[in-house]
N, C-alpha and C positions, 0 to 999 in steps of 0.2 A: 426219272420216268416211273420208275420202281413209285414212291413217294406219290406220286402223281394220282399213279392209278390208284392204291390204295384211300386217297383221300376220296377221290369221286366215286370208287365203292362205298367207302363209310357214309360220304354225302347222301348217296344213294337209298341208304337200306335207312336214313337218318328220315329222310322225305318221303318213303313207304310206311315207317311208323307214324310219323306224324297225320300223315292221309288216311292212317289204318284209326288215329284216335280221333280227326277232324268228322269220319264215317259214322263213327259210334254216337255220333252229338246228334247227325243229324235221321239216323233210321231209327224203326221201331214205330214208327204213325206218330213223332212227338210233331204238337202243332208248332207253325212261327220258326224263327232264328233259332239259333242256341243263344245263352243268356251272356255271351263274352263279356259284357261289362260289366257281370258279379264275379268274374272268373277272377283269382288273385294271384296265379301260378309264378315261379320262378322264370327268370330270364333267363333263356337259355342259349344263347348268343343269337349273331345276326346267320340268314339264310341266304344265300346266294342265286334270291328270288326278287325281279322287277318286273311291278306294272309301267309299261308305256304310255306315253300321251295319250295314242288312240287305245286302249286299252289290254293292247294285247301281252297277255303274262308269258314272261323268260324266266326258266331254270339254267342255270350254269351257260346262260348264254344261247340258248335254244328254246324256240317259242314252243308254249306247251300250249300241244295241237286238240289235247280232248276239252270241248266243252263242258261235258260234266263236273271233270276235276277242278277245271275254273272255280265252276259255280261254288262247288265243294268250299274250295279255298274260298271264295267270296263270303261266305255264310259264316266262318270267325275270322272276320278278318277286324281289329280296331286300332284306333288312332287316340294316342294318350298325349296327357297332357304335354311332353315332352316334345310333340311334332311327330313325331315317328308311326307309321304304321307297324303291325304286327298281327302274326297269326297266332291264334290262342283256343286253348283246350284247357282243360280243366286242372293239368297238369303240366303246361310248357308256352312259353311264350318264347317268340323264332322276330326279329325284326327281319323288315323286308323294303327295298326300296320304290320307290311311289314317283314316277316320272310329274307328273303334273299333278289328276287325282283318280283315285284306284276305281272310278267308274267312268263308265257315258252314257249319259243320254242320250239314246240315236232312235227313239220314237214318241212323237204329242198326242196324243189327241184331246179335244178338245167339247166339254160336254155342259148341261146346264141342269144345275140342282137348286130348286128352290128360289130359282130366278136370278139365281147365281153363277157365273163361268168359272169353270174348275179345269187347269190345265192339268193334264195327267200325263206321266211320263215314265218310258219304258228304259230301262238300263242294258248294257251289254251281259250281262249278267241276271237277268231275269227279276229284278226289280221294279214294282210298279208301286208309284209313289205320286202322290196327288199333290200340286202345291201349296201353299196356303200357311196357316199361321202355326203350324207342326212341321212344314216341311218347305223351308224358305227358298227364295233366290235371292244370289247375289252375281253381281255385275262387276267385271276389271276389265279394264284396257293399257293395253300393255306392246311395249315397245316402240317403235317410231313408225310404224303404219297405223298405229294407238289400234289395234285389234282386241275386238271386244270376245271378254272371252265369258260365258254365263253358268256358274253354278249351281247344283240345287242340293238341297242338304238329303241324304239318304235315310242315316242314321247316324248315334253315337256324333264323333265329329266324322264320318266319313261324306264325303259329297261326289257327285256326278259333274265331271265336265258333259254341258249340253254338246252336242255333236256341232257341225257347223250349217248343217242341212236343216237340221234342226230349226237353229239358232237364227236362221231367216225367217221362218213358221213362227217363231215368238216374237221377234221385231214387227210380224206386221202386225199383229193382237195388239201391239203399244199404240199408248196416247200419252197427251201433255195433260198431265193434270200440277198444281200446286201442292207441293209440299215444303212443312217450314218458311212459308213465306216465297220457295224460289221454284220459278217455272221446270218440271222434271219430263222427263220421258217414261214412263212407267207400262209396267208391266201388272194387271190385276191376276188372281187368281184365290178363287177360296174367299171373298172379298179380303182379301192383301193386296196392299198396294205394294210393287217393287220397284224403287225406283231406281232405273238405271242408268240416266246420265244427265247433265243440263239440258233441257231442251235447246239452246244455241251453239250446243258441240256436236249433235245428231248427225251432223253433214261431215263431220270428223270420222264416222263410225264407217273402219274399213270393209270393204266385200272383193 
């Protein structure tokens, strides 16, 4: 017990310095992200920190309830070549586990630039990112109700699961257009085309 508590203290005062140097990156009026993917720091083990499917972030087992700190943690958070996410400062990099993927999409809307439809899209995390040929979609369907599940790229490799409220608001935007020769369901935005499934599997597409 002894052992116990002592570790969850260290863990403790481990995740207050870490928030204390995640702080320092992002105050002072600097504009944009902090720059994680010049950062080259040591690994400094794994963190006993999970994002959930629907988004919501767990310490030691316990959902952490401030928005802020979320967002905090959101702002260095990367995904390297290896699969893994991680939280990173200039001086420590923490892995951390990533249920599905460490954002959602749970707001569209929908605008017209230059005679062009641009879907834009808000993250639980305060991320607003506009689709298109910088910021892709991708489409999986997955397991035996084949449930489609729709990504968009953030940054870095991190990506947004679209929410699934969402993700009704984007299926009706879809048309059939032709790509590579075969009939597609797609999704435009940004003029990109997304193609998300055969157009003769559509009626496969669970709700």
């Amino acid at each position: 017990m002894a052992d116990d508590t002592l570790k969850a203290t260290t863990d403790a005062a481990d995740l207050a310095a870490l928030i204390s140097r995640a702080a320092a990156q992002t105050e002072g009026g600097k504009p944009g992200l902090p720059p994680v993917e010049r950062w080259e720091p040591p690994f400094c083990g794994d963190l006993d920190m999970e994002i959930r499917a629907d988004g919501t972030w767990f310490y030691m087992g316990t959902p952490i309830g401030r928005a802020p700190l979320v967002r905090l943690f959101s702002t260095v958070l990367r995904k390297d070549e290896d699969g893994k996410t991680y939280l990173v400062t200039p001086v420590e990099k923490v892995g951390i586990r990533v249920e599905d993927a460490p954002f959602v999409a749970v707001e569209m809307s929908v605008s017209v630039r230059d005679g062009v439809e641009v879907l834009t899209f808000r993250t639980n995390v305060g991320d607003v990112v506009e689709a298109g040929p910088e910021h892709g979609l991708r489409f999986s369907i997955v397991g035996e109700n084949h449930e489609l599940k729709p990504y968009l790229h953030v940054r870095g490799r991190l990506e947004a699961l679209v929410s699934r409220a969402v993700m009704y608001d984007l299926v009706e935007r879809g048309d059939v257009r032709e790509v590579e020769g075969q009939a597609m369901f797609c999704i435009v935005s940004g003029g990109t085309v997304f193609p998300m499934m055969p157009a003769d599997e559509l009626e496969r597409l669970s709700r």
